[in-house]
C-alpha positions in Angstrom: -104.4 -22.2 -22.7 -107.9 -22.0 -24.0 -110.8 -23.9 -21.8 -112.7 -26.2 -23.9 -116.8 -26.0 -23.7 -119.5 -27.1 -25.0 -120.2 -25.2 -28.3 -116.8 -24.0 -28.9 -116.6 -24.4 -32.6 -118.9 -21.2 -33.5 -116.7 -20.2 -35.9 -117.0 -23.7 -37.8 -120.5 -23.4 -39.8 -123.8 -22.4 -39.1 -124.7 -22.9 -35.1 -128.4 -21.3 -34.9 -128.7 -17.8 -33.5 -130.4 -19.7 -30.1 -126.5 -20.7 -29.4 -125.2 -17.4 -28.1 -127.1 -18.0 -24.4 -125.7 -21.8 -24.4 -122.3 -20.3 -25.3 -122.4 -17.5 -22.4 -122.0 -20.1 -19.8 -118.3 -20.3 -19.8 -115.9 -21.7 -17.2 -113.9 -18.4 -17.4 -116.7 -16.5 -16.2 -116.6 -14.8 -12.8 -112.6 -14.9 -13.3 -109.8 -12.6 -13.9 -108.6 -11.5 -17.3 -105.2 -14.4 -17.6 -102.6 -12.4 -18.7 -101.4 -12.6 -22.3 -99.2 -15.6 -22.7 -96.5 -15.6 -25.6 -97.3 -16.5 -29.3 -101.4 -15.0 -28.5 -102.4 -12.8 -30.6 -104.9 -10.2 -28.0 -107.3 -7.2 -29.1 -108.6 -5.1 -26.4 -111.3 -2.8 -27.8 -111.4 -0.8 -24.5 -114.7 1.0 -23.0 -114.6 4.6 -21.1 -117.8 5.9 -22.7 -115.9 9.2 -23.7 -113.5 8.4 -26.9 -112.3 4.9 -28.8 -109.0 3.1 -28.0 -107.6 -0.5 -28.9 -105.1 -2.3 -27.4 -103.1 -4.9 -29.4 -100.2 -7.3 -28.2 -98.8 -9.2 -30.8 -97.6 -12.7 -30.7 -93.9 -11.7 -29.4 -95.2 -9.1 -27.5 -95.0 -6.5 -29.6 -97.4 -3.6 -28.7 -99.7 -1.2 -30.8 -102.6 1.5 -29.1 -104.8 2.3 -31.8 -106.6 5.8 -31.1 -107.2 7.0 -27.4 -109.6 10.1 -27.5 -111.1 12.1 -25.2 -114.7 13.5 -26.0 -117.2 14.9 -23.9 -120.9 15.4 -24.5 -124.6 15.7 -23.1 -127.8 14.7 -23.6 -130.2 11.9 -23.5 -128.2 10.0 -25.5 -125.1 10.1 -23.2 -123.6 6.4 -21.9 -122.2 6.1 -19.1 -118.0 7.1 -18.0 -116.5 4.2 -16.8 -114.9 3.4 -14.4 -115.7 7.0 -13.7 -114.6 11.0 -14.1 -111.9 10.4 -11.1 -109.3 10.2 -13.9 -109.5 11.5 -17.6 -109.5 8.6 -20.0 -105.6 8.5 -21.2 -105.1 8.1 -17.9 -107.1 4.9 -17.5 -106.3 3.9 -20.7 -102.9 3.6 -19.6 -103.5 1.8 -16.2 -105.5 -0.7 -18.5 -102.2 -1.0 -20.5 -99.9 -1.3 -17.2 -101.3 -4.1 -16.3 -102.1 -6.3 -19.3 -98.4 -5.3 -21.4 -95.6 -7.7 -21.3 -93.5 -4.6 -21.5 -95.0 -2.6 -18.9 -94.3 1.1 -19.8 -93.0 0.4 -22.9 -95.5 0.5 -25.9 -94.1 0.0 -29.8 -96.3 1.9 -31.2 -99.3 4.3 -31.3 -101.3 4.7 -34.5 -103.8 7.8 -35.0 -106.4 6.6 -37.7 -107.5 10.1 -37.7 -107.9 13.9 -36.3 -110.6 13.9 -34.5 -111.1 14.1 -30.6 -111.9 11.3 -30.0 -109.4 9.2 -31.2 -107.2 11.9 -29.9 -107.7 13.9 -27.4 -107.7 18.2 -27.9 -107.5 21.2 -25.8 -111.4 21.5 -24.4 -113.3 19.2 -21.9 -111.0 20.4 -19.2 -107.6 19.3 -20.4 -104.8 20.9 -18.6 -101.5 21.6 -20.2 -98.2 19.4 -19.1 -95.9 20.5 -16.4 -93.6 21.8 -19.6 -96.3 23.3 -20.8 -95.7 22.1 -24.2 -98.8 19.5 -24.9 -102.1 19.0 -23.4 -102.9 16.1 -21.2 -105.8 14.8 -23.7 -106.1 12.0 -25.0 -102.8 10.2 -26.3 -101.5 13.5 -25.1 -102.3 12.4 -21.1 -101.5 8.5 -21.8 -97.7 9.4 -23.1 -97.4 10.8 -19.3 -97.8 7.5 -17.9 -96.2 5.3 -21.1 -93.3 5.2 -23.4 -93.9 5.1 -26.7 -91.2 3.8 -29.7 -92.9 4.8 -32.5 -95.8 7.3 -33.5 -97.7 6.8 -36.6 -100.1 9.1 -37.9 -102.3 9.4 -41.2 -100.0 12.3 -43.2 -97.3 13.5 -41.1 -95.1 15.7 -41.1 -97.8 17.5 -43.6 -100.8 17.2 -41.6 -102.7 19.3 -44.0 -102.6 16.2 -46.5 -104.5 15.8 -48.4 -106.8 18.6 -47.4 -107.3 20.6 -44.2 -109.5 19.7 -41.7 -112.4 21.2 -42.6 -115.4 19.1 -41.3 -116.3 21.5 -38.7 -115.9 19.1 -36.1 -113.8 19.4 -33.2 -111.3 22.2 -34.3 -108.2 22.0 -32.6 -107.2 18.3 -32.7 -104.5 18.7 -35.3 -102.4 21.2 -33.6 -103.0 19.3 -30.3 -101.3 16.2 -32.3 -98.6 18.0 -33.5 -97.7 19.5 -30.0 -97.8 15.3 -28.9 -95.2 14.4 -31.8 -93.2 17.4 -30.9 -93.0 15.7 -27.4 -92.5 12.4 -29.1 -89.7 13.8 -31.0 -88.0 15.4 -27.5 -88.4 12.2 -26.1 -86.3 10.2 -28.9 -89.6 8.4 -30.1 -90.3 8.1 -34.0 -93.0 9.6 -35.6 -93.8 8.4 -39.1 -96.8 8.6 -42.3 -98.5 5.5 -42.4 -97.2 3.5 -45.6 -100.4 2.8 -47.9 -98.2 0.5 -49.7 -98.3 -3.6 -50.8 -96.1 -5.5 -48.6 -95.6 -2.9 -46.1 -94.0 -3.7 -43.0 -94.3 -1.0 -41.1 -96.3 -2.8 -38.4 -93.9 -5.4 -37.6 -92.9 -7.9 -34.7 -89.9 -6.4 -32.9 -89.0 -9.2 -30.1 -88.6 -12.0 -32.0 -91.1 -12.2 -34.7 -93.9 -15.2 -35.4 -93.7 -16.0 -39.4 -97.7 -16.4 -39.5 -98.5 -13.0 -38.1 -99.4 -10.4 -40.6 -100.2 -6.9 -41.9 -102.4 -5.7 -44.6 -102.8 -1.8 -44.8 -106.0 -0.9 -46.5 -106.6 2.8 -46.5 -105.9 6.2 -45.5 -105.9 9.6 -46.5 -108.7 9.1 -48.2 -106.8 6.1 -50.7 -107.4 2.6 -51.3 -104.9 0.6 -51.5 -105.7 -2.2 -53.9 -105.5 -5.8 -54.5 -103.2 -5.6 -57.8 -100.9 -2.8 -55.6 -102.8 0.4 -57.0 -104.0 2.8 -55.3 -107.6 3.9 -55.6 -107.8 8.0 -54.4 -111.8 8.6 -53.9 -111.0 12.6 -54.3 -110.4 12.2 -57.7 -113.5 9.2 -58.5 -115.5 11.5 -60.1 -112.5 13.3 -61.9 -109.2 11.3 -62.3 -107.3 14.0 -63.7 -109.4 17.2 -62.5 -109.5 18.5 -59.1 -109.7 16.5 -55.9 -112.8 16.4 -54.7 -112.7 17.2 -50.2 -113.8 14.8 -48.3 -113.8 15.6 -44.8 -112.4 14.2 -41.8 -113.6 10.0 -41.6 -113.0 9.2 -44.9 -108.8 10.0 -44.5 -109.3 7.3 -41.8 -106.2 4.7 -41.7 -107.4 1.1 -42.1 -106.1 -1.8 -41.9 -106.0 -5.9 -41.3 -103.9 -8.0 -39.1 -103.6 -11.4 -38.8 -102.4 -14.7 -37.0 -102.7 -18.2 -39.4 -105.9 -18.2 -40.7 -107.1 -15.2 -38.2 -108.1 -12.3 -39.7 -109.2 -9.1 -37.6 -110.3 -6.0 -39.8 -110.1 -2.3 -38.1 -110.4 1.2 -40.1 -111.3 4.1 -37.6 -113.8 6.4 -38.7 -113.9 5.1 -42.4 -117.3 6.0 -44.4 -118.9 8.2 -46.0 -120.1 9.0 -49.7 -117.6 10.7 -53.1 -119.0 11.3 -55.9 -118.3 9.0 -59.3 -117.6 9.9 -62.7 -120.9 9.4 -64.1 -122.4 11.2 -61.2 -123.8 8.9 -59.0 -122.8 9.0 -55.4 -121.1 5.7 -53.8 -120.5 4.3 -50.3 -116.9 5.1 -49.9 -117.1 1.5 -47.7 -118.3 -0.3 -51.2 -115.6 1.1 -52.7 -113.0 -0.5 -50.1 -115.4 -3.7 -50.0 -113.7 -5.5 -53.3 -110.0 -5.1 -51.7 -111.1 -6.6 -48.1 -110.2 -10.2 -47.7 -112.7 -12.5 -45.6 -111.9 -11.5 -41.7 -113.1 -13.4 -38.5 -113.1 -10.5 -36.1 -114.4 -6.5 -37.7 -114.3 -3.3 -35.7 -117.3 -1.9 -36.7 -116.6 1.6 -39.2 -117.4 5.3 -37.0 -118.3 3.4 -33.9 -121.5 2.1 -36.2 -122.6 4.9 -36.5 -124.5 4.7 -40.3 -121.3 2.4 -41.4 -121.1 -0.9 -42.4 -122.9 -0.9 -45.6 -123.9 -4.5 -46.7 -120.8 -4.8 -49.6 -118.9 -4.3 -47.0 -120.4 -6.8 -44.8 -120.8 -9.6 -47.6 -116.9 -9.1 -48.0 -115.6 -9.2 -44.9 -118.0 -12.2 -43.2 -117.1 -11.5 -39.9 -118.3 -14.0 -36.6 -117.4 -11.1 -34.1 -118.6 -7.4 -34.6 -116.9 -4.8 -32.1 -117.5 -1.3 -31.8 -116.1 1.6 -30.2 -118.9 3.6 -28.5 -119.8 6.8 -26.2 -123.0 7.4 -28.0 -126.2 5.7 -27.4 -127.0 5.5 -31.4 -123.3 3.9 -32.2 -124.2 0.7 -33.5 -127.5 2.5 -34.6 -130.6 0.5 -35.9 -129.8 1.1 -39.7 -126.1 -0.1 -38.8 -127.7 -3.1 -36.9 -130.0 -4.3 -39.6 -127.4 -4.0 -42.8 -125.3 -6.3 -40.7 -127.9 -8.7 -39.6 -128.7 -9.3 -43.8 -125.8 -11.4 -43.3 -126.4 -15.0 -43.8 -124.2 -16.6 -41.2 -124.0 -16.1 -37.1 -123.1 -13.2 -36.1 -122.0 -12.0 -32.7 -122.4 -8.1 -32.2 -119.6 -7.0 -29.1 -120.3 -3.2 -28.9 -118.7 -1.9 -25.5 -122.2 -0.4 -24.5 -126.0 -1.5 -25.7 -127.6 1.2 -23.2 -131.0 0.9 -21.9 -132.1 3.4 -24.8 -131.5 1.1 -27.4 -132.7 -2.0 -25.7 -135.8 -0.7 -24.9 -136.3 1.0 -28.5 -134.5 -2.2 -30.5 -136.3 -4.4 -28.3 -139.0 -5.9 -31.4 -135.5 -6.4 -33.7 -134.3 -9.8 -34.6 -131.1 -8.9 -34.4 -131.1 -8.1 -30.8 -131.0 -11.5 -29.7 -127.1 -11.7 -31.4 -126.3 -8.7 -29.0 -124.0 -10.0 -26.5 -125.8 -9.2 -23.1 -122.6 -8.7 -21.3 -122.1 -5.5 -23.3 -125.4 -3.9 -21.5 -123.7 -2.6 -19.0 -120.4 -1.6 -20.4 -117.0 -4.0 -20.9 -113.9 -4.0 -22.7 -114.0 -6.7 -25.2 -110.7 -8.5 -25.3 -110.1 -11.2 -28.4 -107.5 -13.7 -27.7 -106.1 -15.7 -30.8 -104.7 -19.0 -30.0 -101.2 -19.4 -31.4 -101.9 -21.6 -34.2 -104.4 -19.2 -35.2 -107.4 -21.7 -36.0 -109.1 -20.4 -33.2 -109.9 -17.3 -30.9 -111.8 -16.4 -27.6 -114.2 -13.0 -27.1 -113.6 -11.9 -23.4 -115.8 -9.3 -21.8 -114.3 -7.9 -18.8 -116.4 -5.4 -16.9 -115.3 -1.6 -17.5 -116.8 -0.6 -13.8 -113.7 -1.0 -12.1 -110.3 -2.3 -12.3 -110.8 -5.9 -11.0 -110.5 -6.9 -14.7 -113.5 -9.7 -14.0 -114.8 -11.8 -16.7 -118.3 -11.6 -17.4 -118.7 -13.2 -20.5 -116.9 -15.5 -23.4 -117.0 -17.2 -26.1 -115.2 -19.7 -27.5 -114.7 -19.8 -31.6 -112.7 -21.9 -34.9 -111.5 -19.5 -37.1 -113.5 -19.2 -40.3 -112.2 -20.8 -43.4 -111.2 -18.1 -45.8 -111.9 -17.8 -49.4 -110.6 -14.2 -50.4 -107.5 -13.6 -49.0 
């Protein structure tokens, strides 16, 4: 059950930016995670400060991991592994999991947004092969070791060269590390199945008894939009509707998507962004191109870790309260990122697993630094609990150090009222 507090109706119209601090001092502070209780709808948008992963359990219990990567890097900009290098990052990935699914072991589904390492792990960085010998622990590939997964969904299989080969030059190696996983899969009596990019796909569905409010919407993938009317928009083929496809690289075949509860709405879409070329020659945001077929969300996953994402169509459409972002860079949520959201004209809380020292001593002079939740400074796995009737939802961050799952900030919210869904 939620704890009331003082300003828990964030969510219901304009609250002053100077609310955030008042808002931090929550009764669940200093606490334990509570477990998920039935008919929640929970988002755990975990921190490792090496790849992005989201954890989803639906209002039955139904579960989804979205991405788990495994990246490596150097430099100045590096953020900090957490809890630390003592285990690879599927594997704590899946301890998170252990302890926080209803179904323990058991997982529903996986989704890959797309192939790159660090939504997926590859064959560098260290990754040692499986004691078959037929995948590499990386990624999705070590979390399937300690997890059992029903069902596999990726961007274009079984043709994993749809609609284009990878050819970004990032990375090589991730698609044939993902198709040794789904052979595995496959052995192991799992499903592995294309994404839909369809209207009234269920795909995503509740399998342990269902909840008639909960929803999904896909939006995009394989570098498609799938819009409003049921069309789908293919940004190869913008400049050219009948010519060649345009490439596009790697982020903008990025799976998409929004899922909801009532009037929740929670909007997630990988790596998605980039810029195609139109007919008349200009180049467009491939995110303004999305923007018109976005309904109005309370909760956004911030586009490539915001990482030059997010332009402001984009933001206008979806309004969002919440901003998360996967990160393991110190310029995710970079300053042009940052101030494109900020334009917005409503409160805005930004809940990025990691605002490292670098950026708060460079951002320090920004107005929009004082909507950064402080919590994420030192590095947390933002969890978003949606109450069952959906009118309202919580922001948890639980401290990525360790394993004591301890609450160090929330925030209590209404959900928005919606006006283009």
């Amino acid at each position: 059950m939620f704890i009331k507090c003082g300003l828990a109706a964030a969510g219901a119209g304009p609250v002053g930016l100077g609310a955030w601090a008042e808002m931090a001092r929550h009764p669940l502070v200093g606490t334990t995670l509570p477990k998920w209780e039935k008919g929640h709808f929970r988002i755990s948008t975990l921190y490792n400060g090496r790849a992005e992963t989201a954890f989803h359990v639906f209002p039955d219990g139904t579960s989804l991991l979205i991405d788990c990567g495994d990246y490596t890097f150097g430099g100045r900009d590096v953020t900090p592994h957490m809890p630390d290098d003592s285990r690879r990052v599927g594997e704590w990935t899946a301890r998170y999991i252990l302890r926080e699914n209803p179904f323990g072991r058991k997982v529903d589904y996986f989704l890959l947004t797309h192939y790159h390492s660090d939504h997926a792990g590859r064959p560098a960085f260290g990754a040692r092969k499986s004691a078959s010998g037929k995948y590499w622990r990386s990624g999705i590939g070590e979390a399937m070791d300690f997890l059992d997964f029903g069902t596999f969904i990726d961007r274009s299989w079984p043709d994993m060269s749809d609609p284009e080969p990878r050819g970004d030059g990032f990375d090589d190696g991730t698609v044939g590390h993902m198709r040794l996983v789904y052979e595995e899969a496959l052995r192991r009596g799992a499903k592995v199945e294309r994404f839909r990019l369809e209207k009234g796909s269920d795909q995503i569905r509740l399998l342990h008894g269902g909840c008639k409010s909960f929803g999904f919407k896909p939006l995009c993938a394989r570098g498609c939009i799938l819009r409003r009317d049921g069309s789908v928009c293919d940004l190869g083929r913008l400049a050219e509707p009948k010519g060649t496809r345009a490439k596009l690289g790697e982020n903008p075949l990025s799976i998409g998507m929004v899922l909801s509860l009532g009037d929740f709405r929670y909007f997630t879409a990988g790596d998605f962004s980039g810029r195609v070329k139109k007919a008349d020659g200009t180049w467009a945001e491939i995110e303004d191109v999305l923007a018109p077929e976005c309904p109005q969300v309370d909760v956004a996953k911030a586009n490539h870790h915001g990482h030059h994402s997010m332009p402001v169509a984009l933001v206008n459409a979806l309004k969002a309260r919440v901003v998360l972002a996967g990160v393991w860079h110190a310029q995710h949520m970079n300053r042009p990122t940052m101030r494109r959201l900020a334009q917005a004209s409503w409160p805005c809380l930004y809940a990025p697993g990691m605002f490292p020292k670098l950026r708060r001593e460079a951002d320090a002079a920004e107005p929009w630094m004082k909507d950064v939740a402080k919590e994420a400074f030192e590095g947390v796995h933002t969890v978003v609990d949606v109450a069952p009737d959906g009118a309202s939802y919580r922001l948890m961050m639980v401290s990525a150090a360790d394993e004591s799952a301890r609450i160090v900030g929330a925030y209590d919210f209404k959900t928005s009222v919606k006006k283009n869904v």
